[in-house]
C-alpha positions as CSV (number, residue, x, y, z in Angstrom):
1,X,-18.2,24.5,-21.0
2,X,-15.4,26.7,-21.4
3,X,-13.3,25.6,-18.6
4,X,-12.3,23.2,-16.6
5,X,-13.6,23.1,-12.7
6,X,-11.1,24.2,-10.2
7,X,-11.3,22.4,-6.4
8,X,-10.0,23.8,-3.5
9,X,-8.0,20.5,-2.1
10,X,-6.9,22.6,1.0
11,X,-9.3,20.9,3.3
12,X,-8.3,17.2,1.9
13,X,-4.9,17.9,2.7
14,X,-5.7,19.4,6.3
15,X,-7.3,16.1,7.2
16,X,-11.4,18.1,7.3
17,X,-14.2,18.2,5.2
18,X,-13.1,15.9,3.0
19,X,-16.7,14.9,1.7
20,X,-16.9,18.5,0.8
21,X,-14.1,17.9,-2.0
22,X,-15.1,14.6,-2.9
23,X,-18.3,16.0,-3.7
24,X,-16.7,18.2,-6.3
25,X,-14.5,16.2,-7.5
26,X,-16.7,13.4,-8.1
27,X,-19.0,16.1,-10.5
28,X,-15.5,17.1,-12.3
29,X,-15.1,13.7,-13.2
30,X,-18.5,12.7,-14.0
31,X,-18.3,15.5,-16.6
32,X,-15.5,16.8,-18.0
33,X,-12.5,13.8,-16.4
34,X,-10.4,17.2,-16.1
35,X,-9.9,19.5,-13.3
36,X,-8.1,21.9,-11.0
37,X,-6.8,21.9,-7.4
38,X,-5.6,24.8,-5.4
39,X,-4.5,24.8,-1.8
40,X,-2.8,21.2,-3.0
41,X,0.0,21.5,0.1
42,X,2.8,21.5,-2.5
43,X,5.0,24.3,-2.0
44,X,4.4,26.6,-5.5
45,X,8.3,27.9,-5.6
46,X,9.4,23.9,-5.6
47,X,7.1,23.7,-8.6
48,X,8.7,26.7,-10.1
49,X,12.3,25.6,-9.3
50,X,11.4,22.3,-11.1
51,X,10.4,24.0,-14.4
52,X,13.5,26.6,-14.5
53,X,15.7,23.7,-13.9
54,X,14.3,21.4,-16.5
55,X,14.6,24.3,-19.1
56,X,18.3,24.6,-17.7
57,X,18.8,21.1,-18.7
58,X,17.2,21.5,-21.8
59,X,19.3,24.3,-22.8
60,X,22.6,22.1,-22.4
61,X,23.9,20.5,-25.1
62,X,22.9,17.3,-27.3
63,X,25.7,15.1,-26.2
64,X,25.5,15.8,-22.6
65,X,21.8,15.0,-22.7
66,X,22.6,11.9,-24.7
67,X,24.5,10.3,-21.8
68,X,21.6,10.4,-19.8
69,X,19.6,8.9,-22.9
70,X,17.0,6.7,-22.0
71,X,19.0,3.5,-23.9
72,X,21.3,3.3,-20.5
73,X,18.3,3.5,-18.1
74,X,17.6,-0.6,-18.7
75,X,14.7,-1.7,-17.7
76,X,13.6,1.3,-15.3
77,X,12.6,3.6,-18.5
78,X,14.5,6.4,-17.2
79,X,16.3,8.8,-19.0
80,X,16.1,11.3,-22.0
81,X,14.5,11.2,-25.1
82,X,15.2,13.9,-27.6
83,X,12.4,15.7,-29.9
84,X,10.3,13.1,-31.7
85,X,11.5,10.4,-29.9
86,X,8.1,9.2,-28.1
87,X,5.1,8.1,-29.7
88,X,1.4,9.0,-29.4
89,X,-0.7,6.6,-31.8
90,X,1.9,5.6,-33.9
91,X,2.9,9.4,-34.0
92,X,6.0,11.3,-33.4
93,X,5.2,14.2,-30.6
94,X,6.5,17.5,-31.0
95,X,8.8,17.6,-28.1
96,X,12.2,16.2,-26.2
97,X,11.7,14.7,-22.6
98,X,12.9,13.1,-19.8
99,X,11.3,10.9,-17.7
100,X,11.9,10.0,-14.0
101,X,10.9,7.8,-11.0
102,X,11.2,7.0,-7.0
103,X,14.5,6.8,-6.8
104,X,15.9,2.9,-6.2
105,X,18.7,1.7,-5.3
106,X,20.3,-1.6,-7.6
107,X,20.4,-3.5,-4.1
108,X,16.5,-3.0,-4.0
109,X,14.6,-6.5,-4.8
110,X,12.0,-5.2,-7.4
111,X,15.4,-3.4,-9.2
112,X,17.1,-7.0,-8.8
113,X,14.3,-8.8,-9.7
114,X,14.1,-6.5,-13.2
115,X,10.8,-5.2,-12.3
116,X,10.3,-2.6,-15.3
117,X,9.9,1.0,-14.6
118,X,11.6,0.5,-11.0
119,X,15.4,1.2,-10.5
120,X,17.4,4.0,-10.4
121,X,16.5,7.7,-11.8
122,X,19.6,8.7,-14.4
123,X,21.0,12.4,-13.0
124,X,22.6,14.5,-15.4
125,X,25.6,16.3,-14.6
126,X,24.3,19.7,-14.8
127,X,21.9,20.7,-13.4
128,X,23.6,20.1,-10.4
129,X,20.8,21.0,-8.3
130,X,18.1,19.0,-10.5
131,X,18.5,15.4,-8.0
132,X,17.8,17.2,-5.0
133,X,14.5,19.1,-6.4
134,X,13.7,16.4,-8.3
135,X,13.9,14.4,-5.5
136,X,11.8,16.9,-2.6
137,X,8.7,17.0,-5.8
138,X,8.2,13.6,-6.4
139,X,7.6,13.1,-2.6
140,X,5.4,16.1,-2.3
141,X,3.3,15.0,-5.7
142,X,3.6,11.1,-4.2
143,X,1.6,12.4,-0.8
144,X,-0.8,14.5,-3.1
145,X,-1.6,11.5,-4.9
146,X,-3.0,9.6,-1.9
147,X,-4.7,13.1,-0.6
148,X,-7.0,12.9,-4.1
149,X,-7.3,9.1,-4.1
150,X,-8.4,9.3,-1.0
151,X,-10.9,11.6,-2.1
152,X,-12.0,9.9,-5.1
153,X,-12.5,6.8,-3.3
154,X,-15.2,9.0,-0.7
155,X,-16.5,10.5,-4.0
156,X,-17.4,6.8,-5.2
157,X,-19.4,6.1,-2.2
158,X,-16.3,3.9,-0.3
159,X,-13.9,4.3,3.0
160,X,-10.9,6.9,2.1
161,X,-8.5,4.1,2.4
162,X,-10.4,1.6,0.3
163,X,-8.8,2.3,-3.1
164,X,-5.1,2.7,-1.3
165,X,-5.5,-0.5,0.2
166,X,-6.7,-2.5,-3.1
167,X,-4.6,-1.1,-5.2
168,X,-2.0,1.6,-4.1
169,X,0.0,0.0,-1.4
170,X,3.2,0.4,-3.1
171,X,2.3,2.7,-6.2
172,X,3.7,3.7,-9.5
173,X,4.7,7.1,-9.7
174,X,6.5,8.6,-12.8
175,X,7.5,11.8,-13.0
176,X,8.0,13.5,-16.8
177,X,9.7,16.7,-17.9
178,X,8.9,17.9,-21.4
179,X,9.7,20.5,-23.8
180,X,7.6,21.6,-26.7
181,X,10.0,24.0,-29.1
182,X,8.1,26.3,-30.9
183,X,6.5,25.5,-34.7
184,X,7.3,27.1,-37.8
185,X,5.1,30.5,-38.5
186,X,4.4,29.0,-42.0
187,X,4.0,25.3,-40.4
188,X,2.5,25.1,-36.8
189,X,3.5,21.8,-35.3
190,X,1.0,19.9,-33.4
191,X,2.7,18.9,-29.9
192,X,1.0,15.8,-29.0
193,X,-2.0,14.6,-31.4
194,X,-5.2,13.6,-29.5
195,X,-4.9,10.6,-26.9
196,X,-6.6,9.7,-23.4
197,X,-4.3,9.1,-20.4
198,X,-3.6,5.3,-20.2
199,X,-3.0,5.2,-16.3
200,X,-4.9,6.4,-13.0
201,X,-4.6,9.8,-12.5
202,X,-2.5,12.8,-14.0
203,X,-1.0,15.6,-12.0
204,X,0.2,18.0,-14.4
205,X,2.1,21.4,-13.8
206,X,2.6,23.6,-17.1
207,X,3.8,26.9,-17.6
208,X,2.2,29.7,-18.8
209,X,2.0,29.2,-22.6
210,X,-1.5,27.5,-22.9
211,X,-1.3,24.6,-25.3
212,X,-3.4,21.8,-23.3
213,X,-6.7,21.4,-24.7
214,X,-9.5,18.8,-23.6
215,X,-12.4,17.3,-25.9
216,X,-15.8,18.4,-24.3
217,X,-18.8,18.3,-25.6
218,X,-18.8,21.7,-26.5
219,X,-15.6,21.3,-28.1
220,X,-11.9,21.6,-27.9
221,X,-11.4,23.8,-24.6
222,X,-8.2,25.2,-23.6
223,X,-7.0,24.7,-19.9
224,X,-5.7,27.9,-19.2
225,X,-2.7,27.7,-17.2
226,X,-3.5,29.4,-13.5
227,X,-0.5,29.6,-11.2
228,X,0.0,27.8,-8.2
229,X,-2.2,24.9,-9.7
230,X,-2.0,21.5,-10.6
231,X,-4.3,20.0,-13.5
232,X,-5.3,16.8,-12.5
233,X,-7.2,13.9,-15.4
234,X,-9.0,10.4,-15.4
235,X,-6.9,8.0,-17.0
236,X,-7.9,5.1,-18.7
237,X,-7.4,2.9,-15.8
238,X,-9.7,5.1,-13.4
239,X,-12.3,4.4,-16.1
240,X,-11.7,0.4,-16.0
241,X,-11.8,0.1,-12.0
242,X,-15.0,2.3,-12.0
243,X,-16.8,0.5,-14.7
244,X,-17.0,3.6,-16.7
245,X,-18.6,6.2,-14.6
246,X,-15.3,8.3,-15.1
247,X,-14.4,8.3,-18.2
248,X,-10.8,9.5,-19.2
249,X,-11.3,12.6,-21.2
250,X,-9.2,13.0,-24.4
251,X,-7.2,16.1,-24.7
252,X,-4.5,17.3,-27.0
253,X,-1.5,19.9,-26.9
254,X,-0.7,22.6,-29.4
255,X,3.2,23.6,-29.4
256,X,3.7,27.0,-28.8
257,X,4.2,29.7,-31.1
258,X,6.9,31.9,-29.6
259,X,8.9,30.1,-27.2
260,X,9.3,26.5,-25.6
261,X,6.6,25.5,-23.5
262,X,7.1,23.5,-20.1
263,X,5.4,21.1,-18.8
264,X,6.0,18.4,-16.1
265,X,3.2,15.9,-16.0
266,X,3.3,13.2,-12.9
267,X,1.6,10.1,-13.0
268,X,0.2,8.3,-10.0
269,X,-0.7,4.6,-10.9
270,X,-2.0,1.7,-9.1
271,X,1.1,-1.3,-7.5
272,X,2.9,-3.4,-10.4
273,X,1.1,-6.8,-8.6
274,X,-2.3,-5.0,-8.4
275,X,-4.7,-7.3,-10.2
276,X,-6.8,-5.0,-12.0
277,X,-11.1,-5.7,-11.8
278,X,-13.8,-3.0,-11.9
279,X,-15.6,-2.0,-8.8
280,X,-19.5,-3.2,-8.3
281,X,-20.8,0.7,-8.6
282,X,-24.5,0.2,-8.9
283,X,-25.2,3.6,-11.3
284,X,-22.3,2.9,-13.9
285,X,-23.0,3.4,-17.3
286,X,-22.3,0.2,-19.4
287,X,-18.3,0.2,-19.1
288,X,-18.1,-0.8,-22.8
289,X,-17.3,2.8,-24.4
290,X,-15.4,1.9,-27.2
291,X,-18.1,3.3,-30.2
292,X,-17.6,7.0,-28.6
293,X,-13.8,6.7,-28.2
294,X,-11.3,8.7,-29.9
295,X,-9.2,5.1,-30.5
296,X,-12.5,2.9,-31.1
297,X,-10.7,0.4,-28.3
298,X,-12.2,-0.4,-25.0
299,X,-10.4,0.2,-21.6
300,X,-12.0,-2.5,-20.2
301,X,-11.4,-5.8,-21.9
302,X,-8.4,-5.8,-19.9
303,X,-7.8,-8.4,-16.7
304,X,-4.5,-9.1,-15.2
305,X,-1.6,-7.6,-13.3
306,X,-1.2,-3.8,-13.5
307,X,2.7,-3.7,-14.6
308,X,1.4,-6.3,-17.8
309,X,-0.9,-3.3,-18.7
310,X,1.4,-0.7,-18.4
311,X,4.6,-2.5,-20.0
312,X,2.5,-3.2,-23.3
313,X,1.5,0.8,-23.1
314,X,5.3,2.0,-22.2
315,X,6.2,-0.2,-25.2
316,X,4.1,1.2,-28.1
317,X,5.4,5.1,-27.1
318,X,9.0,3.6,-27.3
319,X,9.0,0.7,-29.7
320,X,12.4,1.0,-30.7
321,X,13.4,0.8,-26.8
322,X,11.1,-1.7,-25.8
323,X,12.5,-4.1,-27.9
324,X,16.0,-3.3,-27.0
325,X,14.8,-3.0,-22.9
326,X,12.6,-6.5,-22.9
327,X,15.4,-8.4,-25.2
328,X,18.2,-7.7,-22.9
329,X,19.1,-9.6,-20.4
330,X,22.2,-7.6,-18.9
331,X,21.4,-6.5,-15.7
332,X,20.8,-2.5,-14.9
C-alpha cells in the first residue's frame, strides 16, 4: 500500500446511498484504520480561513499567547501550550498548540458541576476574527462526525443511529490547532514519535507540507496532503467498542524541513457518562491485540465511564497540568 483510501462522503451527507459509503469505509478500516473523505459538506475556504488564522496567532508574540495558556483554562483543558509542552509516551512533541472545545457557558451544569474538558474555550485577543471561525468549524466538523458515525455504524452491520444513541448523545468534541516549526538541517526533529489515537475517531485537516505518516504493513506511508480533504483515523476506543475488528492504526509526524507545518486535528469522542463495553460482532478477531501493538498495552482491558478513560489519557500528555487541574479546587 502506498496510500491511504479516499471515500467520497458526498452521498452520506446528502441523506442517499449511504450503504454505498459504509461499504468503503468499512474496507478502509478493516485495513489500513486511515482514510480520506471528499465531498464531506464542510465548506473548504472555512478550513482554509482556520489554518491562516491559527498561523496568525502563532506568529504573535510569547506573552500574548501566554495569557491564553492552558494553566487559566481550569478544568476545561483549554488553552495554549507552547513547543514541547505536550507529551506523546513520555516524550516532548516537536510543536506549540492550542486546544479548543464546544463553547460553554460557566452557568452550564456540566461547567458547574467541574465536568473536565467542558467549559469555556479561552479567546485570544488577536486574532480577532479566530472565535467566530472557530466557532462556525467546530459545528460544521460536529455534524460531520455524526454523518461518518452514522456510516460506520451501517458498515458494522447496525441501524445508522445505533452507535449515536449508545454512545454519542451528547459527544466530546475537541478541536486542536498545532504548529510544527521546522528542524535543524544538521538535526531533523521528529514532530510527534509514533502513537495510536486514544479516542473514537480523528478528523484531521493539514496543510500542504506532508509530515503524517501511518504504519502499514508495507511500511511507513505518507498521507499526502490533497486539498479540500479531511483525513479521518480509528482510535483506540473504536477498536474497544468493536472488539478489535478496527484497529487504530499507528502513525507518526515528521516536522517539516522548510517552514511550519499546520495542522488542525478534531476529535469526535463518545458522551463523558457513556459506559464503555464492546459490541457482540460475530467475525471479530480476538480483541486482545496487545503482542502486535506499538505500546504492548491492550485497548480493551478497560470498563467504565468514558470521561475516566479520557481524564487518565489527557493527564499523561500534560502531567504537569493534570496535577495542578485535578488538585484544584477553585472554581473555573
Amino acid at each position: 500500500m502506498t496510500t491511504i483510501p479516499v471515500v467520497d462522503v458526498g452521498p452520506l451527507v446528502a441523506g442517499s446511498d449511504i450503504d454505498r459509503v459504509a461499504a468503503q469505509i468499512d474496507d478502509a478500516c478493516r485495513t489500513v484504520g486511515f482514510f480520506s473523505v471528499v465531498n464531506h459538506g464542510v465548506d473548504p475556504q472555512l478550513a482554509a480561513r482556520v489554518e491562516a488564522l491559527a498561523r496568525e496567532f502563532f506568529a504573535r508574540p510569547v506573552e500574548e499567547k501566554q495569557r491564553v495558556g492552558m494553566i487559566h483554562g481550569g478544568t476545561a483543558w483549554r488553552g495554549w501550550f507552547p513547543l514541547h509542552g505536550e507529551l506523546t509516551s513520555g516524550t516532548p512533541d516537536h510543536k506549540e498548540g492550542y486546544y479548543f472545545g464546544r463553547e460553554l457557558s460557566v452557568d452550564d451544569p456540566r461547567v458547574h458541576a467541574r465536568i473536565p474538558l467542558h467549559g469555556p474555550n479561552l479567546w485570544p485577543a488577536e486574532p480577532v476574527a479566530l472565535r467566530a471561525v472557530l466557532t462556525e468549524y467546530l459545528r460544521a466538523l460536529e455534524q460531520l462526525g455524526h454523518d461518518l458515525t452514522r456510516a460506520i455504524s451501517v458498515a458494522l452491520g447496525l441501524e445508522p443511529e445505533t452507535l449515536r444513541e449508545r454512545w454519542f448523545r451528547d459527544p466530546i468534541t475537541l478541536l486542536r490547532l498545532f504548529r510544527y516549526p521546522p528542524g535543524a538541517a544538521d538535526a531533523p526533529a521528529k514532530g510527534v514519535g509514533e502513537h495510536t489515537d486514544y479516542g473514537f475517531l480523528t478528523v484531521l485537516s493539514q496543510d500542504d507540507s506532508g509530515g503524517l505518516e501511518v504504519r502499514t504493513d508495507d511500511g511507513w506511508v505518507e498521507v499526502t496532503p490533497e486539498p479540500a480533504a479531511f483525513v479521518c483515523n480509528i482510535g483506540d476506543m473504536l477498536d474497544r467498542l468493536t472488539a478489535g475488528r478496527y484497529r487504530s492504526t499507528p502513525h507518526r509526524v515528521r516536522s517539516p524541513t522548510t517552514r511550519d507545518r499546520i495542522a488542525v486535528p478534531f476529535f469526535f469522542d463518545p458522551d463523558w457518562d457513556a459506559r464503555i463495553d464492546a459490541l457482540p460482532l460475530a467475525d471479530s478477531p480476538p480483541a486482545d491485540d496487545r503482542d502486535r501493538r506499538w505500546d504492548r498495552t491492550s485497548v480493551h482491558t478497560f470498563e467504565g465511564i468514558y470521561g475516566e478513560y479520557l481524564l487518565t489519557k489527557v493527564a499523561k500528555v500534560f502531567p504537569d497540568l493534570g496535577a495542578a487541574v485535578l488538585s484544584s479546587d477553585e472554581p473555573l
